[in-house]
N, C-alpha and C positions, 0 to 999 in steps of 0.2 A: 199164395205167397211163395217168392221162388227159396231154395233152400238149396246154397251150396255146397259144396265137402268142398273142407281146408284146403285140400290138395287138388281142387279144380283149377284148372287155367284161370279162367275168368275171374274164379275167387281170386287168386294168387295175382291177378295182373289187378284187379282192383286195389286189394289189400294193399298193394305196393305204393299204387297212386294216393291214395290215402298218406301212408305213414311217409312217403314221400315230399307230400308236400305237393303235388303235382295237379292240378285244379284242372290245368286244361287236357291231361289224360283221364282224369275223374270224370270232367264233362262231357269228356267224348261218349266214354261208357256209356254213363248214364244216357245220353241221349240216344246211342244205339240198343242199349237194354235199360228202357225207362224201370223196369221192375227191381232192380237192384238196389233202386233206391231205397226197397222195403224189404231187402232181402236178407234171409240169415246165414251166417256164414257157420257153418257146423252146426247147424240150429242153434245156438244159442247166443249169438255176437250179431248183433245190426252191424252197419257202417259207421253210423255213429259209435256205435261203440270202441269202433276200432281205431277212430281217431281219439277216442278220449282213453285210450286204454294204457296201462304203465308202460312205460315209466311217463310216457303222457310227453307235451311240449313239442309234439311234433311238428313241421316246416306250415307253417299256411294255415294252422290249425280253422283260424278263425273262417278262414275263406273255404276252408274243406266243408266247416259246418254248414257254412251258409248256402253253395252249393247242391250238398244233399238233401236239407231243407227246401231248398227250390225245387226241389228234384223230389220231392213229394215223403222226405223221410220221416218217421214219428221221433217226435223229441224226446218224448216222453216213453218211448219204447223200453219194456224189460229185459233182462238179462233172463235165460230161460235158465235153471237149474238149479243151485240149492238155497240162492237169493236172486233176488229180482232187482239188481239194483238198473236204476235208471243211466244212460250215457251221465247225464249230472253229478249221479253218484261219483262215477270212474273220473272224472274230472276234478273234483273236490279230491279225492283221493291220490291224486297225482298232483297237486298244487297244481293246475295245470291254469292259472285263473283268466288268458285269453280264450279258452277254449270255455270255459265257465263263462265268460261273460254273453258268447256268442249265442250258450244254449240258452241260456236266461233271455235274450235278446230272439229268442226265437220260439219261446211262448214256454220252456221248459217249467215244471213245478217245483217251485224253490222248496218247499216240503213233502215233496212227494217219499212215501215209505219205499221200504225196500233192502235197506244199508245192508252191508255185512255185517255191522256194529247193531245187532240187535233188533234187527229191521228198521232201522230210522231211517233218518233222512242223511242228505248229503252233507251236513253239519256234523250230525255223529257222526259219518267216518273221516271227514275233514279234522275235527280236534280228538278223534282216538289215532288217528294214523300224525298228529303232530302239525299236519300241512297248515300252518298256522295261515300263510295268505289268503290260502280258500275259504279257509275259517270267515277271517275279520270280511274277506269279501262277499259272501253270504250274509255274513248280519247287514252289511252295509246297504244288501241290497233288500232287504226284507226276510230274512228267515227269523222263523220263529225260535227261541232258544229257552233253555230251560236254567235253572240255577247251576246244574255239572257245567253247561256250554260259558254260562257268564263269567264263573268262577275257572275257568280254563284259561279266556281270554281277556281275564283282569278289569272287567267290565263292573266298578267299582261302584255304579251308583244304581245298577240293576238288582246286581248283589243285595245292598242294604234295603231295596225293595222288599225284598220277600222278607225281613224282617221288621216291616214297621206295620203291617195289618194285625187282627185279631189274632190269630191262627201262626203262630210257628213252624218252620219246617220241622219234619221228624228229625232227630237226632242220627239217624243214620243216614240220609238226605244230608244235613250238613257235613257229616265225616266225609261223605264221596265226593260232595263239592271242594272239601278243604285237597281230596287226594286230586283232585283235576286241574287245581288250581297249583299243587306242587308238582303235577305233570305238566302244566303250560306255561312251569315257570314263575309265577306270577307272586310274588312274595307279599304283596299287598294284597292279596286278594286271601291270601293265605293265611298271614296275621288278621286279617279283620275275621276269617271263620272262625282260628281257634279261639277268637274271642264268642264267639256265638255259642261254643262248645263244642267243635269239631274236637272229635278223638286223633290226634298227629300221628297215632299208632296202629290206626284200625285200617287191614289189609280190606279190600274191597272183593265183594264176587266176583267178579269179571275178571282178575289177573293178580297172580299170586305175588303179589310186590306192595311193598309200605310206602306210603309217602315219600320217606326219604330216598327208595330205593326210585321212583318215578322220575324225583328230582335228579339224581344223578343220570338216571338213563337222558335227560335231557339237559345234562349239560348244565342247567341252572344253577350258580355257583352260588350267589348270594342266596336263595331257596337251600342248600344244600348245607350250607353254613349256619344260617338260623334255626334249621331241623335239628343238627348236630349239638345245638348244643340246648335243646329241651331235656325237662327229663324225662327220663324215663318210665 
């Protein structure tokens, strides 16, 4: 596998074609160093990565991927160091949802582990980083989701799934759903928890903030107004 330092030419003049936008300087590369297709760039960045990487939305996205795909690149390739997130990951994660579609269209694993968000999938860092498009466009396309994911994106009749079987969810299970649902905004999806007995007040592991403080960080103005006036 070839392995560039950042500061190689070759890295530097790919990198560019990439983030560029620039397919027919990519193709040339590639076709003069077919290996680059599989190559990492500091060790730890593919080329896919580096079209899907923040702030994301790069020129040609779609045609960059498909390009390096043709050019023999793994979709499904890891990020080498203290998470392993997939190009899909960095995608989802930049709302980036052409370039999401392309990798999806290109055999990537809609649930593959990995996330920075607790090693999950590209779902979990899509609805903890907010990217609500990448969100709904994963479920759309088949990702698996769990009650925090459904309860984020007000997905009302998933929701009431998981309370019509024998088995209830844990009580702390529904508090984190109720907090997800007033991080995603979703004021219906909110009201229907604390009907289930979400605690409104209970701060969650993951991130030192309450529900209401969630809803504010996101703007949710009718969430934030309903929070406000619970008691205490």
């Amino acid at each position: 596998m070839l392995v560039l330092d950042a500061e190689d030419p070759l890295a530097a003049a790919v990198v560019a074609a990439v983030r560029d936008g620039d397919v027919a300087a990519l193709s040339r590369l590639l076709a003069e160093q077919p290996s680059l297709a599989t190559a990492r760039i500091g060790e730890a960045r593919t080329l896919l990565h580096v079209v899907s990487d923040f702030p994301g939305h790069f020129p040609n996205g779609p045609a960059t991927v498909a390009a390096l795909v043709a050019a023999g690149a793994d979709v499904n390739a890891r990020f080498v160091g203290r998470h392993q997130e997939t190009p899909l990951h960095w995608a989802a994660s930049c709302d980036d949802v052409d370039v999401l579609d392309a990798l999806l269209d290109a055999g990537a694993d809609i649930d593959a582990p990995g996330a920075v968000i607790a090693g999950g999938t590209a779902l979990d860092d899509a609805t903890a980083f907010a990217q609500w498009q990448a969100a709904h466009r994963l479920v759309e396309r088949g990702a698996h989701t769990t009650m925090w994911h459904d309860a984020a994106l007000g997905r009302l009749d998933q929701l009431s799934a998981y309370f019509t079987g024998p088995e209830r969810p844990a009580p702390a299970e529904v508090s984190d759903a109720f907090w997800a649902a007033c991080h995603g905004g979703q004021l219906a999806a909110a009201q229907f928890l604390l009907h289930q007995g979400a605690d409104p007040h209970r701060i969650p592991g993951w991130e030192n903030l309450t529900p209401l403080d969630a809803a504010t960080r996101s703007n949710a103005d009718d969430v934030i107004a309903w929070l406000s006036e619970l008691p205490r």
